[in-house]
N, C-alpha and C positions, 0 to 999 in steps of 0.2 A: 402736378405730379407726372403728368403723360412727357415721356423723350420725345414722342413723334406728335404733331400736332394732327388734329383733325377737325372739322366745322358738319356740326348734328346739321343732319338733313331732315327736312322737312316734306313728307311725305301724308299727306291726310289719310291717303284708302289705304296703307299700308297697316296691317298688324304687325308684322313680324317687325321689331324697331334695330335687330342686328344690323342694319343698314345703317342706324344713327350713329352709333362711335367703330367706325372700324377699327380705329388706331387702340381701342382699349382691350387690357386684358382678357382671352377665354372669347373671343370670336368664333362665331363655329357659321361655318359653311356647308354646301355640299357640292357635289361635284359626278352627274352618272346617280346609276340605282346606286351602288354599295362601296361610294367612299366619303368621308367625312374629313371636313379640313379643318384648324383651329392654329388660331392667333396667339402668340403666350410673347408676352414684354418680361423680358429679363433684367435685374438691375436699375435701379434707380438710387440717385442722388440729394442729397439737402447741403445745399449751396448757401454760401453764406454771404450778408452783404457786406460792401466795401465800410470799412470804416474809417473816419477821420483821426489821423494822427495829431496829438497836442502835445505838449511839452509837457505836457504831465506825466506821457505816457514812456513807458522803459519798453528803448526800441533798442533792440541790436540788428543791425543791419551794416554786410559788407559790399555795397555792388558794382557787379560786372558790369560793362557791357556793349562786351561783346558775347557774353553766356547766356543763352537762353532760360539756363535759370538762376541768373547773377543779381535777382535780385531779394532773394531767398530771405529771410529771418526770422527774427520772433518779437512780437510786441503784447507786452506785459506774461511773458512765458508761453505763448500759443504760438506755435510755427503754423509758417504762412507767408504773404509774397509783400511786398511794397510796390507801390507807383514810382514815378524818380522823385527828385526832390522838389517842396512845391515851388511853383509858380508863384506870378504874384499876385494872383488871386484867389488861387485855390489849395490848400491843405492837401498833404499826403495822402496819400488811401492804403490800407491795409487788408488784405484777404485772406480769410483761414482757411485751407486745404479742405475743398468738397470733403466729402463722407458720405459714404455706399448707405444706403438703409439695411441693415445687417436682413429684416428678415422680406424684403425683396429680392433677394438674389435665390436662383432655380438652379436646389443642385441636382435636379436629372439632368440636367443639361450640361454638367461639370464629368470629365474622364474619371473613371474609378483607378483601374490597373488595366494591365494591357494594350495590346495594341488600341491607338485613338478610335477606327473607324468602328470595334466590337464593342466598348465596355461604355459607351454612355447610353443611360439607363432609357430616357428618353423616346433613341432607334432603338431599343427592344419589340419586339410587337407580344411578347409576353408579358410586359410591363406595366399595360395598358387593361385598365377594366373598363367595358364598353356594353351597354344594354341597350335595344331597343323595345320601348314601351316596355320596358322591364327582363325581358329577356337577354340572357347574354349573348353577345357575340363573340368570335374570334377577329382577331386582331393578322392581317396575314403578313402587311410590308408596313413601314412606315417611313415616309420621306420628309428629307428635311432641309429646307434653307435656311440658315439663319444671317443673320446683316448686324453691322453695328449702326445704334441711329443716335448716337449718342458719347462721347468721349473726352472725360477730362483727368488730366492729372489729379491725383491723390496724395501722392506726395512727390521729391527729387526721385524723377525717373522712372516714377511708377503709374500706372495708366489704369485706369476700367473705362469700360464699355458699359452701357446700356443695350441690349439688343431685343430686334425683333423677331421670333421664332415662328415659320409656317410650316405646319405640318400637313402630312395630308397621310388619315390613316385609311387604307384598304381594307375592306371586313370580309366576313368569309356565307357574307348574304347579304340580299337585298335590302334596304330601305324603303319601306312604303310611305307615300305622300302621306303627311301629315303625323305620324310618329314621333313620336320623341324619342330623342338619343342625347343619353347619356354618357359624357366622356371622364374617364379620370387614370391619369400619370404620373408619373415619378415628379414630384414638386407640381404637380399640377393641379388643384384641387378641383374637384366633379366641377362639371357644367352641363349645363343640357339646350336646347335647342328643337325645337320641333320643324321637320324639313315640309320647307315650302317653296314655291318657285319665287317667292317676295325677297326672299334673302340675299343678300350684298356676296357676290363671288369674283375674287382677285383677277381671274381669269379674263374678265370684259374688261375691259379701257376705254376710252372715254376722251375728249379734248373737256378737263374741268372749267375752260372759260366759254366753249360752248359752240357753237356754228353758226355761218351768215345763213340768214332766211335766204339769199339769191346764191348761191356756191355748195362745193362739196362738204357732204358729212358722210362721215365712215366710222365704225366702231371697229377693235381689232378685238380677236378671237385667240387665246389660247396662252398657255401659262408653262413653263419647266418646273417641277416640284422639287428639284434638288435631288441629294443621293439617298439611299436607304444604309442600312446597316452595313451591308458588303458592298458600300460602294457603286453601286449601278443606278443611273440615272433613270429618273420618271418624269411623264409629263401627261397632257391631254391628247395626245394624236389618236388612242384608241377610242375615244370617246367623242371626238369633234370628227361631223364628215360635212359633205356640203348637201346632204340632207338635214340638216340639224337642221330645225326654225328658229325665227328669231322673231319680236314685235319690238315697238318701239311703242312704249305708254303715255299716256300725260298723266303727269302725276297730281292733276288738279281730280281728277274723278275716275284715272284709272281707264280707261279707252283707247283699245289699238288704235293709233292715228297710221303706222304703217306696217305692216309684214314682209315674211322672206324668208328663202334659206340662205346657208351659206356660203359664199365662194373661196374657193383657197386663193389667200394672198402670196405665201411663200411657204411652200416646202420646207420641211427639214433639211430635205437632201438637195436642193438649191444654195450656192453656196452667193455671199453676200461679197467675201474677197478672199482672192489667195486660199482657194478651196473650203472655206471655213463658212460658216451658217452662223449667223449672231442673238439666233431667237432660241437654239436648242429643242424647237418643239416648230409644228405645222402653225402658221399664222393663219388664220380666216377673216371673212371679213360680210362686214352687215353695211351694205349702202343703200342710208334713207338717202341720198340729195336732194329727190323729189319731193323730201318731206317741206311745205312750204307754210306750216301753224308757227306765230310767233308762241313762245311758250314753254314751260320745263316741259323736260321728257326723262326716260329710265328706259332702257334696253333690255330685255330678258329674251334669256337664250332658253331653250328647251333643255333642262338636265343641268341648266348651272345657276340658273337664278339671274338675279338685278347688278347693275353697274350701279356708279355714285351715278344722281341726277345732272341733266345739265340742260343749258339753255340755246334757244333758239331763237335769234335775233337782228336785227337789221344789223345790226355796227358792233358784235361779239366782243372787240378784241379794242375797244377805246380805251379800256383800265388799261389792258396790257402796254399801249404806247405811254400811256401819261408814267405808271411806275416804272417803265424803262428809262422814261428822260426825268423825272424824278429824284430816280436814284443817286445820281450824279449828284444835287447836291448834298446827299447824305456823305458822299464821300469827298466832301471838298477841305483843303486843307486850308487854314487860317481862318477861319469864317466859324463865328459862333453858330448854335442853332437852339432857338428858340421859336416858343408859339408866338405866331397861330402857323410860322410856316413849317414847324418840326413835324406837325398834324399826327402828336401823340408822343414825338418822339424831343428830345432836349443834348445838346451837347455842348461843352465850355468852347470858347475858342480856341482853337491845336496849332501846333505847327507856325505859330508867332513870335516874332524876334520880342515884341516889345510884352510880351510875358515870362521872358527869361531865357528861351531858346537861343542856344547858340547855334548858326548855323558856318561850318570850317569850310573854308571854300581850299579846292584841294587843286592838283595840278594832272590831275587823274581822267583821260577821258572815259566816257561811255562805252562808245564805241569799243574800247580796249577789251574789257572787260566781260564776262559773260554774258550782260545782261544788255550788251552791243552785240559785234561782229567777234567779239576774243573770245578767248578762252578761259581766262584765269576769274576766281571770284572775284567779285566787286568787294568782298568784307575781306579777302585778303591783301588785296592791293593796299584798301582805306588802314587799315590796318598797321602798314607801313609807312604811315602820314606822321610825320612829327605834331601830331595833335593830342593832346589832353592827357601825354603819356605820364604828366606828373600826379593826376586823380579824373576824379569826375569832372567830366565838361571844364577842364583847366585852362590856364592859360594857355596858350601855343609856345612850347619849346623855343620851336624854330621863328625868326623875327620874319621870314618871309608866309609865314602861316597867320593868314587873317579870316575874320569874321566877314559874310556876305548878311547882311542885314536886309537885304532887300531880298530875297531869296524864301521867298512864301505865297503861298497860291498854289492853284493846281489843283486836280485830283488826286487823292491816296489809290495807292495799284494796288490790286488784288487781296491778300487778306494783312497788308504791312501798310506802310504809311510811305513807301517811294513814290516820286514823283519822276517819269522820264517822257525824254523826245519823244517815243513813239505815243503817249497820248496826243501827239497834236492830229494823228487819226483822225481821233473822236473828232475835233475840232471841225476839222475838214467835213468830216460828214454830216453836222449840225447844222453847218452854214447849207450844206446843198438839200437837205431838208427842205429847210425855207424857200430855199431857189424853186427847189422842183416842187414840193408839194403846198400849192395855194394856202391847204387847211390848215399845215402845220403853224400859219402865222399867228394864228388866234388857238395855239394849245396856250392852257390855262397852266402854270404848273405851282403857281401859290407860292412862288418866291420872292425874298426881301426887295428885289427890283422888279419885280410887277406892274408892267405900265409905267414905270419910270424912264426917263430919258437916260441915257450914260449919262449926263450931270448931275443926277439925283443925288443927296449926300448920303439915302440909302444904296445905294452903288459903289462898291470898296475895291471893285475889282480893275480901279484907275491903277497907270503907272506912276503916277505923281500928280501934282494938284493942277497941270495946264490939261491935262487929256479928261477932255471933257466935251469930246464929239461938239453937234452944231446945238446942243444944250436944246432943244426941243425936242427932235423926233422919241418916238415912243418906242423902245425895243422889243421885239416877238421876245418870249419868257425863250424860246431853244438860244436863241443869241445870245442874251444875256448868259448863260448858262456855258455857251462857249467861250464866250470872253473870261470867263472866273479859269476855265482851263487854261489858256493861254497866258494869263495874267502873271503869271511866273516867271516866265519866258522874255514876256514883253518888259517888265518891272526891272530883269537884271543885263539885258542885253548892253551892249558895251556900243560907247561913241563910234568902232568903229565897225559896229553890225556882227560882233562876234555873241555868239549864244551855245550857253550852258548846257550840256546835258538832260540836269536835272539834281534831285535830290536824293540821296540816301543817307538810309540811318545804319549802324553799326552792326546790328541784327536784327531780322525782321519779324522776329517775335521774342519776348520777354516777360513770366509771367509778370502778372500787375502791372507792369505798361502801360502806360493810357498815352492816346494824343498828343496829350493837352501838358502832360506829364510826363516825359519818357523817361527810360534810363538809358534807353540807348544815346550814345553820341550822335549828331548829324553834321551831313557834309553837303558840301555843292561839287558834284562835276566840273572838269575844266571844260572852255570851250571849245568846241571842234568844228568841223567839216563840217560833216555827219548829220549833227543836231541841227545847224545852221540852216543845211537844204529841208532837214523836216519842218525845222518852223516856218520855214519860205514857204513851203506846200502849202499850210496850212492857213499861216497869216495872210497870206495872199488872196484866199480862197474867201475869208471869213471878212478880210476888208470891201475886195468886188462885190459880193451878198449887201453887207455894210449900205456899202454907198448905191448901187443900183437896186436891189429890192427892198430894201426896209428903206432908204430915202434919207441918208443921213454921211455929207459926202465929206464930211470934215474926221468924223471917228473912220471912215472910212479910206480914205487916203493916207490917214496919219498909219492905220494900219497896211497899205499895199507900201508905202514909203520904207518902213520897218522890214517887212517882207524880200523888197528889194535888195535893200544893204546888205542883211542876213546871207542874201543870195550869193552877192559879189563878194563879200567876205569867205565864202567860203568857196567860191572859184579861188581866189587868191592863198587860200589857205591849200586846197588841192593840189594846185596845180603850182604849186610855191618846189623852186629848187632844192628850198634847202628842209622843205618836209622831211620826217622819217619815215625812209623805207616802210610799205608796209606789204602784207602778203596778198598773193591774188584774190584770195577769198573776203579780204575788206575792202580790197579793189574792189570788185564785184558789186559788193553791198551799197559802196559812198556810189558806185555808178549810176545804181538805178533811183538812189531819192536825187541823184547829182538831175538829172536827165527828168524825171518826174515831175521835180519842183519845177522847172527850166515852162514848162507850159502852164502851168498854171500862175506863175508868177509873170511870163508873158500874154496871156490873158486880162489881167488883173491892171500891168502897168505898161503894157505897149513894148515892153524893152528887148531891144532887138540881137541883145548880145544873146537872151534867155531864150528868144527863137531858133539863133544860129544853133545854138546847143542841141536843142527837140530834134531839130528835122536834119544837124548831123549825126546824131547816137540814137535815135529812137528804134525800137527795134519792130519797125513796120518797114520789114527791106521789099525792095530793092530802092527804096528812094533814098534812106540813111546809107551813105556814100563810105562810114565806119561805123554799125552801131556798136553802144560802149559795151565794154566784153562783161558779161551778167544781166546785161538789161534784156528782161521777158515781159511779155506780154500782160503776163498772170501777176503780176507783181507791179503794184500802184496803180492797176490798171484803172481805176477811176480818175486819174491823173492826163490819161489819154483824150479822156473824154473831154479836157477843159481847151485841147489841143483844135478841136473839133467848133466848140461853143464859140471860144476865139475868132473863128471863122466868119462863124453866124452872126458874130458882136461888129463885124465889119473889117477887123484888123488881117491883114498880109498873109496867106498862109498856102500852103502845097494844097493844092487839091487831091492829088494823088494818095497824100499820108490822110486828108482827110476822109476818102472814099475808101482807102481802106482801114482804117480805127472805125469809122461807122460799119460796115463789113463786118468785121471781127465781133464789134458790140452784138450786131442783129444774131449770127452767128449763137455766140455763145447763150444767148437772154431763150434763144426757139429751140435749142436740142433739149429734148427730155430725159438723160442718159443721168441714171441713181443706179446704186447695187438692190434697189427692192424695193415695191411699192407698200410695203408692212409699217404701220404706224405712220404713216402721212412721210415719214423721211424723205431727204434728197440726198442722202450723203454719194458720192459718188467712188468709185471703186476705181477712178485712174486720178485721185488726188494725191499731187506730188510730192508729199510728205508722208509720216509716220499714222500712227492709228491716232496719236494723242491728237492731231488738227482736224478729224475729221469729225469733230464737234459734234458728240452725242445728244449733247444736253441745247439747251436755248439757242447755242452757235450752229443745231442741226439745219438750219432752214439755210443753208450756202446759196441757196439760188436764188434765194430775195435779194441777195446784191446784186448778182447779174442785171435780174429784170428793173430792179431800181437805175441802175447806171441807163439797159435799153430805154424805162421810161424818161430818166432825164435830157434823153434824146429825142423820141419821138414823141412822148404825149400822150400815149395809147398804149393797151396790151389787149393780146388776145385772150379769150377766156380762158385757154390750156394755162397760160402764164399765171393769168391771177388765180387759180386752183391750185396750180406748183406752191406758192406762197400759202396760201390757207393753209391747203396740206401740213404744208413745211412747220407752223406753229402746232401741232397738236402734241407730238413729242416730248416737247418741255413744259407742256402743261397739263401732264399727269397721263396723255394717252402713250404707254411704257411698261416695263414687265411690272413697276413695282407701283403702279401706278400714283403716283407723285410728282406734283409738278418742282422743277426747277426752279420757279420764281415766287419770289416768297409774296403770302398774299393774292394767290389766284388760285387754289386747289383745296379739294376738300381735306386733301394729306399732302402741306408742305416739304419738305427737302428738312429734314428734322435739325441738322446741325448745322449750318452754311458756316464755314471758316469767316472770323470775325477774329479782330486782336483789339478791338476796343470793349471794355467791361466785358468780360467772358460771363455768359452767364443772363445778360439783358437779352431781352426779343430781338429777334433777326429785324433788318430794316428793311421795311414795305420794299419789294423789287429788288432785292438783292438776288441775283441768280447764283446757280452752282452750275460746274461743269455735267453733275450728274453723273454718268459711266463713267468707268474709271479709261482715262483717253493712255491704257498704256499696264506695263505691269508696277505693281507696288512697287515704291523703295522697301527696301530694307528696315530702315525707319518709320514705316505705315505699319508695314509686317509687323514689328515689334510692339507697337504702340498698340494696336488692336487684337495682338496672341490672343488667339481663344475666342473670340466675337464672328470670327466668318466660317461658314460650312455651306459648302465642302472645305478644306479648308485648303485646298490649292486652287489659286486663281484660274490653274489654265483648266479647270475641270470644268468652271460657270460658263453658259454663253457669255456673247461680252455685254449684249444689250440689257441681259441681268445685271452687271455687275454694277450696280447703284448702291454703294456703301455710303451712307449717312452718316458721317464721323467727320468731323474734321480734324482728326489726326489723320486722316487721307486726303489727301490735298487735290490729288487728281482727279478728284470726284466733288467734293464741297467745294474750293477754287473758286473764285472766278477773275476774270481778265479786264482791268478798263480800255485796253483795245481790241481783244479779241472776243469772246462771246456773251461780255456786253456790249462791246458797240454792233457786234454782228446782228444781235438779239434787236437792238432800237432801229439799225434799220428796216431789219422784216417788219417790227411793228408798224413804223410810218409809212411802209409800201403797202401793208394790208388793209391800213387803213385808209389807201389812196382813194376808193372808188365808194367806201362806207357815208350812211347819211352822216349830218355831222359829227366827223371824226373826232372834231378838238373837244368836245365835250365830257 
């Protein structure tokens, strides 16, 4: 029944049990002698399951799809959505439009008349009857934030919310320890609560996976209440100073293990960027590090009560790497999942030719397109594809319009089921996982190729039946896991080293859609440039590892071989006369994977055309004699570093570009420069992009890549470095205004909706991250979808680090990225875990 999930905490010396379900209804807090806070869940759903369509059944059904709700109809007279048409395994599905529970909906919390900010009943502070030990009190302000944690269609076009509502109401007397108070509002029915410092307060935050025994721990201090009735913001700054005390308990029997008061982390009036402050309220902050007891603990502040528990421990943060590279195969295309490796979870095989999927291979590149270096959509280019314009998934019109059968594998992007070039990222950093970090050889991750060699016939992630590596070695479970990415790639590259884009489908959500099922149409990108140098980066990268660290030099050549072609194929396609023109700003882009890939693929295979390229266009001047126009530092910059290793590996190389790219590494891995040290963050306030990159949520730890690229150079870090990291994880695992972690499966209050397009409605999958803060302002489209569910109800009124909307009808918040803040996310894991006792366990 609960929208937000939560995990009962287990506290023996505690009475007060408010601490066990925070996520549920009628939570009451305190907060200071004389205000009182409470938790009210608005709206809930009864979702219905998917059901099997049979010939029995009277279906009307017209669909689109390219509409997102093109697949609309009615089966035996109940409206509701369809899956595409089946497969050849599995039967249709049919789904009936969710349905609100008529008397869980809170109408104090609905506008009456008049202006929005005066007439819900809710903000009244005269609305509110409130007694302590019996006595009445007065009611003076009341503040309110509310969030959507919850959001699906109900019918064509129409949306509810689930929300969570915190109040905080102000009385007009004190509270004495140990009283009981009595709350009750407009749809709120009485509660009470008796105030004690044992009670669960939103205001403390916490890392919910817990701290290294040998490293820092921090708790952060201080909460924004939202607006009151006329609009004017509340928070704790009159209440929190750095007198306040704090202990840290063991929650085995209840004993200060350490004390303190508090220090100001960040000001109100300290601004984070571009004059602005992203907390809305003074941050403090409670540093045990010294605390060195393996063992739960709980925080309690003086005046605010208990945090959620957490743990203190040699190696904190081992779950977090295993569900971060994990994840990956829950989002793998073509690949069934079944136990024992689903570990809970089951899905059909998706995304396969030989279950009925057509896949149109089109003349369309990547790169063109938005979701490259252009401009125009990708669903409106494909759109103009002489493909399947005579019904569903039809024949091709046009006779030059054919099916790519081999065109499967990969990972599904973000909450759709695309597959493009820039995952061979991920790729890339899998392999240097293994390279640099010893442990990671022996992470376990419980997949179909576990300890199998690439010739295993449990291994699918061959290009055809000869690639079958030297048929012994044993592959690390991250290899294996990058090869399924790449496998796409490799499977359809052409005799003469040209490679695809990738995959897309028609629309990237459709309700009743499944995988395995679509209704959307798919396509294959044409070959390009572009894509070509990305694979080269990557293949290249994943072959060297291949053959010099795991020991297996026949899958490993066969992939630098690949890599290679890939390469020259796309010099020849670049740098070809009779190319089309293109504008400087693609120029730019094809420069720097042109230039990026050029060292790692001469790293990999010695080849000395891929050197000339590095060290005439790199842009480590004065030695690049032209570097290419776009190529920066900050961009591939792990790419540099293979420039460097090259060296060390014995092969030909400047000394001068290699003393300065080592430079540059050491450089950026040792400055400590963030917008604020509040909630372990690093985000940094001169990052060259907009607010959506500067990765609130799991992508916040930015400088775990630095020092990961430093460590795969030298070997070592200094303590400042490996604290940067530590730090850098608490943010997305629930230490935050709203306190919830980003990754599903590591917090006592999950990220309640993470955007999914597979079975809406099933549990989130172990490790699936969300963006978290919304990295930017709503569309339009968010706006609309969640009317009524945020308060205040103008974004620019929240701070930003509030703005944690739990919907996934807001994308920029629930999201996430298979190259951006999940692979950002699995590297801080596997560098956090670099110096942990065993990590891989």
């Amino acid at each position: 029944m609960l929208q937000g999930t939560a995990l009962a905490v287990s506290v023996p010396f505690l009475n007060q049990m408010a601490l066990a379900e925070p996520e549920t209804d009628g939570v009451v807090g305190f907060v200071g002698e004389d205000i009182v806070q409470l938790t009210v869940i608005d709206t809930l759903f009864e979702i219905s399951p998917v059901i099997p369509v049979t010939q029995r059944d009277d279906r009307a059904w017209y669909p689109d799809p390219t509409d997102s709700f093109g697949s609309l109809g009615q089966l035996n007279g109940v409206e509701g959505y369809f899956s595409g048409f089946a497969n050849t395994t599995l039967p249709q599905g049919f789904t009936e439009w969710p349905r609100v529970i008529s008397d869980t909906r809170r109408s104090g919390f609905q506008m009456t008349t008049g202006a929005f900010l005066k007439h819900i009943p809710v903000d009244q502070p005269d609305q509110w009857r409130v007694t302590i030990d019996g006595s009445p009190a007065n009611v003076v302000s009341v503040y309110r934030k509310s969030v959507p944690i919850r959001t699906r269609a109900v019918a064509k076009r129409k949306w509810e919310s689930t929300k969570r509502h915190n109040l905080t109401l102000m009385l007009d007397r004190a509270i004495p320890e140990g009283a009981v108070v009595v709350l009750e509002g407009p749809s709120v029915p009485a509660v009470s609560q008796r105030k004690s410092p044992e009670v669960f307060n939103e205001a403390l935050h916490v890392c919910h996976a817990g701290y290294p025994l040998n490293g820092p721990k921090k708790a952060y201090i201080g909460s924004w209440w939202g607006h009151n009735n006329v609009g004017q913001p509340g928070n704790t700054d009159a209440i929190l100073s750095q007198n306040t005390e704090w202990a840290v308990l063991s929650t085995a029997d209840g004993a200060a293990v350490r004390t303190g008061s508090l220090t100001l982390a960040k000001p109100a009036s300290e601004p984070h960027r571009n004059d602005q402050n992203f907390n809305g309220c003074d941050i403090y902050e409670a540093d045990f590090s010294d605390l060195d007891e393996d063992g739960e603990f709980i925080l309690q502040v003086d005046g605010f009560g208990r945090s959620f528990p957490f743990r203190v421990s040699p190696a904190p943060y081992t779950k977090t790497l295993r569900l971060a590279a994990r994840w990956y195969f829950h989002q793998r295309s073509g690949c069934e999942i079944t136990e024992p490796f689903g570990e809970g979870r089951t899905r059909p095989r998706n995304g396969h030719p030989e279950d009925g999927l057509t896949v149109w291979q089109t003349d369309i590149r990547l790169g063109s397109t938005g979701e490259g270096y252009g401009k125009t959509g990708a669903s409106g280019l494909l759109s103009e594809q002489p493909v399947g314009v005579t019904g569903f998934d039809s024949i091709p019109v046009s006779a030059r319009a054919q099916d790519n059968p081999d065109a499967w594998g990969g990972w599904h992007d973000a909450g759709d089921w695309d597959r493009r070039i820039q995952h061979m990222d991920v790729v890339y950093h899998m392999a240097n996982i293994i390279e640099a970090f010893d442990y990671a050889r022996g992470l376990n991750l419980n997949l179909p190729e576990s300890g199998k060699p690439f010739a295993h016939p449990d291994v699918m992630a061959r290009k055809d039946a000869t690639d079958r590596g030297d048929g012994m070695t044993v592959l690390p479970d991250l290899i294996h896991e990058a090869l399924w990415g790449i496998s796409l790639w490799r499977r359809t590259q052409g005799e003469d080293g040209a490679i695809i884009g990738g995959v897309e489908y028609s629309n990237p959500g459709i309700f009743g859609s499944v995988s395995w099922n679509p209704v959307q149409l798919t396509y294959a990108y044409a070959p390009e440039d572009w894509a070509a140098y990305n694979f080269a980066l990557s293949a290249a990268k994943l072959g060297h590892v291949i053959k010099q660290v795991c020991g297996d030099p026949t899958l490993g050549d066969a992939l630098i071989q690949e890599a290679t072609r890939a390469w020259h194929w796309a010099e020849q396609d670049f740098l070809s006369d009779t190319a089309e023109p293109r504008d400087p700003e693609a120029v730019e882009v094809i420069n720097r994977s042109r230039v990026a890939s050029a060292a790692v693929v001469y790293r990999a295979s010695g080849d000395t055309a891929a050197r000339d390229v590095f060290e005439a266009h790199n842009p480590f001047v004065p030695r690049a004699e032209s570097p290419a126009e776009g190529v920066k530092r900050g961009i591939y910059s792990h790419a540099y570093l293979e420039y460097v290793l090259a060296a060390r590996d014995g092969k030909l190389a400047d000394p001068e570009i290699v003393d300065a790219i080592e430079g540059w590494i050491r450089y950026r891995a040792r400055r400590s420069e963030r917008m604020g040290a509040d909630f372990g963050l690093h985000n940094t306030g001169t990052y060259p992009w907009g607010r959506g990159w500067l990765r609130f949520g799991p992508g916040s730890n930015w400088r775990a890549g630095e020092i990961a690229m430093f460590f795969s150079m030298d070997k070592q870090l200094s303590p400042e470095m490996s604290d940067a990291v530590t730090e850098g994880m608490w943010f997305g695992l629930g230490c935050n205004p709203s306190n919830t972690s980003f990754v599903q499966g590591l917090g006592h209050r999950d990220f309640a909706d993470p955007l999914m397009t597979d079975e809406n409605g099933k549990p989130p999958i172990p490790g699936q991250i969300s963006f978290g803060v919304a990295g930017g302002k709503l569309h339009q489209w968010e706006e609309r979808k969640t009317s009524g569910a945020i308060y205040p109800p103008n974004q620019d009124d929240w701070p930003i680090y509030a703005q944690i909307f739990e919907s996934q009808s807001i994308a920029i918040c629930s999201e996430h990225g298979v190259k951006s803040n999940a692979l950002e996310w699995l590297v801080a894991c596997a560098m956090v875990n670099a110096g942990s006792p065993e990590p891989s366990q």
